[in-house]
Phi, psi and omega in degrees: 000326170276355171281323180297267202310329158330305152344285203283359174262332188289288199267045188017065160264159179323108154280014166274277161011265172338288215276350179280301176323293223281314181316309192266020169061060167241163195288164185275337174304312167313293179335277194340294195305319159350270208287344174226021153076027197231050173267089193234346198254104166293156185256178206229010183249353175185208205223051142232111169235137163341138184279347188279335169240045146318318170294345180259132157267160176293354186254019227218158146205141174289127198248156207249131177290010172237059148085194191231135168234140153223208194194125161330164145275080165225182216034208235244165189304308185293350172275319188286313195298314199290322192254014165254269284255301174319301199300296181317301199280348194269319196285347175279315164320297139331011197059311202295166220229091174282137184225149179248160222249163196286302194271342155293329203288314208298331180283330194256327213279353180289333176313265200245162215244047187320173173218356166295158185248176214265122129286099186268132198340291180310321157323294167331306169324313205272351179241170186248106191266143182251110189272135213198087222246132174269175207258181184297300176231182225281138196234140200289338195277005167284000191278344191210065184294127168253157195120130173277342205205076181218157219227088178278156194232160180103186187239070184302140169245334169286145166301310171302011185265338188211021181295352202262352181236043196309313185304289201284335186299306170340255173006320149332280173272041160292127207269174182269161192299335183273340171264302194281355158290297208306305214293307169317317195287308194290347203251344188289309204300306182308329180315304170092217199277348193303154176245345191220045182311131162265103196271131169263102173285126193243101172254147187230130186237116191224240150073235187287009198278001192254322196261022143283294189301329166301282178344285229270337193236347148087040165255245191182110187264167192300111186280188190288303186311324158294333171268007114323297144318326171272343161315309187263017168270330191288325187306281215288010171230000171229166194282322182231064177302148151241122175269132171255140193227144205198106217212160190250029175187070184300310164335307190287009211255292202297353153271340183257324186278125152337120178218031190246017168256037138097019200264308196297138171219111167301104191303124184075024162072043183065022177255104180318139185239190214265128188304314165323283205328285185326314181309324186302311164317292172324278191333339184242019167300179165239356162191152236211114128246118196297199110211335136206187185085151182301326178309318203291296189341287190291340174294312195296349181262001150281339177275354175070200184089222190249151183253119137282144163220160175298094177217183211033110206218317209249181201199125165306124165241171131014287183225082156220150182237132162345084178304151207271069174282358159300344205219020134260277231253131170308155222261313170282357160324164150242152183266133156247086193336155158295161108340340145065327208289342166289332154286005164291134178313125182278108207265139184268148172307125199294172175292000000 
């Protein structure tokens, strides 16, 4: 409901609109295609389709005589872009023809103007797959995937899986007009009086991220100190920065980040806002600081420009495994370290 009302606040509908829409069950994707004319996709969620495909049921797809590739749907957007983005690159790389599952579409496409086409469940269902689980990063024997009907599996995460098609992946992840007029609108608002303004996206991912990175990497997530050294690397190199700062725990941005030489802003007015917005908001920055999770990755990797990211985060534990920092963050990023020191062995004092 909230990528649907965002819409409808961008092309000022009606809330009498809204509540006939949310009664007849139609999806915030139709919206989208609705309000900006982009009926190109049939949808696979409620009984409004492109009129040129009427004739196709939703449950039907032309299937290619060398077959179907997918990849599962899992997490959250930055798991899904990361596992559309593999899926693309691998099936092109092999020649074969990629289709994407009902709940990726449902994730990316309100976002973005994707172009893999849908297989919709009940097909899925119906076939027998060679599930084929892939590894963190990208491998020479993926050049030469065999199989008519496969189904990659796991949480690909990496860039090297598709760094080498960088272009199309953008392309890929074109955001729709409606967005990106909205996210430009918001960073315009922020400009003031600056004449050569620079914009930072500051993402701070904190909430279940501190007792996962304990759990899973016997790590740490991004103290006050670290986002204060990339703040302050960025001060000192363009003369008039704006930090957009966007965070799943705001309370903690607005006590610990500085906001008093008037540079710094809080999105939605330090009020968490709807995770799209916000991505959009990253995305249309001009240069990015992270500190973990996959949302920040892929924002800082459409806005391009210079990347901080959050590293040596870990520690060797018992059952903690060596983080893959090569194979998440591209090599011209620059890594700035943790703090470490809450998780350091406490050494006792001699008698």
């Amino acid at each position: 409901m909230g990528v649907l009302a965002f819409y409808c606040s961008r092309r000022k509908i009606t809330t009498s609109a809204l509540i006939i829409f949310s009664v007849l069950g139609v999806c915030s994707i139709c919206i989208n295609y609705y309000l900006t004319s982009q009926w190109t996709t049939p949808c696979l969620n409620c009984f409004i389709y492109d009129k040129a495909s009427m004739s196709t049921a939703p449950n039907t797809v032309n299937v290619s005589a060398d077959g179907i590739w997918t990849i599962d749907s899992l997490g959250r957007l930055g798991n899904q872009m990361s596992e559309y983005a593999t899926l693309f690159a691998l099936a092109k790389m092999n020649g074969r023809q990629a289709y994407i599952l009902p709940r990726m579409f449902n994730i990316l496409a309100p976002l973005f103007k994707i172009n893999l086409p849908v297989l919709p469940d009940a097909v899925a269902k119906s076939i027998k797959w060679r599930n084929y689980p892939l590894r963190l990063r990208m491998s020479d024997e993926y050049k030469h995937i065999e199989g008519q009907y496969v189904k990659f599996t796991g949480y690909p995460v990496s860039y090297t899986y598709f760094f080498h098609i960088k272009d199309e992946i953008h392309n890929e992840f074109m955001f729709h007009s409606a967005i990106r007029e909205d996210a430009y609108g918001s960073l315009l608002k922020l400009k003031g009086q600056r004449q050569n303004a620079t914009y930072i996206g500051v993402h701070i991912r904190r909430g279940d991220y501190a007792a996962y990175m304990s759990r899973r990497w016997n790590g740490v997530i991004a103290g006050k100190g670290y986002v204060e050294k990339a703040i302050g690397y960025f001060r000192k190199k363009y003369p008039e920065p704006v930090f957009v700062v966007v965070s799943n725990d705001m309370q903690w941005c607005k006590k610990n980040i500085d906001a008093s030489r008037g540079d710094v802003y809080f999105s939605g007015d330090g009020i968490e806002s709807s995770p799209e917005r916000d991505f959009a908001l990253l995305s249309h920055c001009n240069h990015s600081i992270m500190t973990l999770g996959t949302f920040g990755i892929w924002s800082s990797y459409l806005a391009g420009g210079e990347t901080i990211y959050l590293t040596n985060f870990s520690l060797p534990g018992p059952d903690a495994k060596p983080f893959p920092y090569d194979s998440l963050y591209r090599p011209d990023w620059i890594g700035f370290p943790a703090d470490l020191s809450p998780i350091l062995p406490t050494i006792p004092s001699s008698v």
